[in-house]
C-alpha positions, 0 to 999 in steps of 0.5 A: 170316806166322804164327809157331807156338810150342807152349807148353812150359812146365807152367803153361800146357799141353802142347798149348797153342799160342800164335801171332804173326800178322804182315803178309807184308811183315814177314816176315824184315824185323821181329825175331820174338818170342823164348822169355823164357829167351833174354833172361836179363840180364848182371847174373844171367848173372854172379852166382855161385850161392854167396856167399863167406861162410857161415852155420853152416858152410853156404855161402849160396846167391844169387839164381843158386839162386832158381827163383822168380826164374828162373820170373819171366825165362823165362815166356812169350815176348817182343816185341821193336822192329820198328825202331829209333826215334830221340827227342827229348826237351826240357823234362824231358819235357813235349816228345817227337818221334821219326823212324824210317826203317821204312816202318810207324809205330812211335810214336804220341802218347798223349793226356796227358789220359788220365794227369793223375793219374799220377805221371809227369804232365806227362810225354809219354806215348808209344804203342809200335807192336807189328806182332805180332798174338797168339792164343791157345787160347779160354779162354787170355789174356795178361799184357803186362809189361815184361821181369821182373827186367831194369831197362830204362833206356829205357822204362816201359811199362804192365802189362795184361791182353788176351783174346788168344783172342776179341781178334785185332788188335795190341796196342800198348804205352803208357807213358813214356820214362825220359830226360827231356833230348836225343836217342837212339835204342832200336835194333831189337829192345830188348826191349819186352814179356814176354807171359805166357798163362795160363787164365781161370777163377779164382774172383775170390773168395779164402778167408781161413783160420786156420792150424790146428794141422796146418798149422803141423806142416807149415810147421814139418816144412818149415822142419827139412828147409830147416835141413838141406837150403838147396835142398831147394825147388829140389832137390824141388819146384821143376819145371823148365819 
């Protein structure tokens, strides 16, 4: 099963297409991959777009009013748990086992050894299976993050980089569990990884600059118009994907 997704968002490309491969076998069985803007999480569902004071007379936005901060949640797709998986975990995770019902893996070891200088060391680390193989347009790659702006309180996946356009095969996901003690189980469909394509390219030579008298003209004409006018970034120049 091929699961076809044009890109609909500015920083990619209008005729950008990314594309989910899976084995016919998975198909209807294994929950797709989703546009990030369907994950957005309670705590910024409920947040209000204004708080109850006010400075100068003028009521203060919150995060709710932030399109960075929204960008960051609704860029790119995301790949959710074939299946649920139950741990066990003793010995404030130095001993990780796990069992599924699912007629593929889900969860394979994680040699300790390639992590002795992390922080989370002697933790287990584990491997999450992804049953998606990904493609992406040539000269397009993807950023693999863990769900921005959306605490997990089950997993601490690690962030990576794949050449989706010359790389087809899955992509799995390394990375530690958060409990360190008992047993519980990460239900079909917990939101693993946010996959962000973006084009190669960039010279990886960046210019340092002094800000000359022009530049701080401007930057001091843009922070007049945000003294009078708090959303004028989200009203003017933010673009809507």
């Amino acid at each position: 099963m091929c699961v076809d997704v044009k890109g609909k968002y500015d920083m990619f490309s209008r005729n950008a297409k990314i594309e989910f491969y899976c084995e016919p076998r998975m198909t209807g069985v294994i929950p797709e991959p989703y546009s990030s803007r369907k994950l957005l999480p309670d705590w910024y569902k409920k947040l209000d777009s204004w708080t109850n004071r006010e400075d100068n007379g003028m009521k203060i936005p919150t995060l709710k009013r932030c399109p960075p901060v929204l960008d960051a949640m609704t860029t790119g797709w995301i790949i959710p748990l074939a299946a649920d998986v139950t741990f066990k975990v003793i010995d404030n995770g130095a001993g990780v086992s796990w069992d599924t019902s699912f007629f593929k893996p889900m969860i394979e070891n994680h040699s300790i050894k390639q992590i002795e200088t992390h922080p989370n060391y002697p933790t287990i680390p584990i491997k999450v299976l992804n049953h998606w193989v990904i493609k992406t347009p040539p000269g397009w790659s993807c950023l693999f993050v863990p769900p921005l702006n959306r605490p997990d309180d089950l997993l601490n996946l690690f962030s990576g980089v794949v050449e989706t356009d010359k790389h087809f095969e899955y992509i799995n996901f390394p990375g530690f569990l958060k409990i360190r003690d008992g047993s519980f189980t990460i239900n079909r469909g917990h939101p693993l990884m946010q996959v962000i394509p973006f084009k190669r390219g960039f010279d990886k030579e960046a210019k340092m600059l002094e800000l000359n008298k022009n530049d701080n003209k401007k930057m001091e004409h843009t922070r007049d118009l945000k003294g009078s006018w708090a959303s004028i970034y989200r009203d003017i120049k933010w673009e809507k994907k």
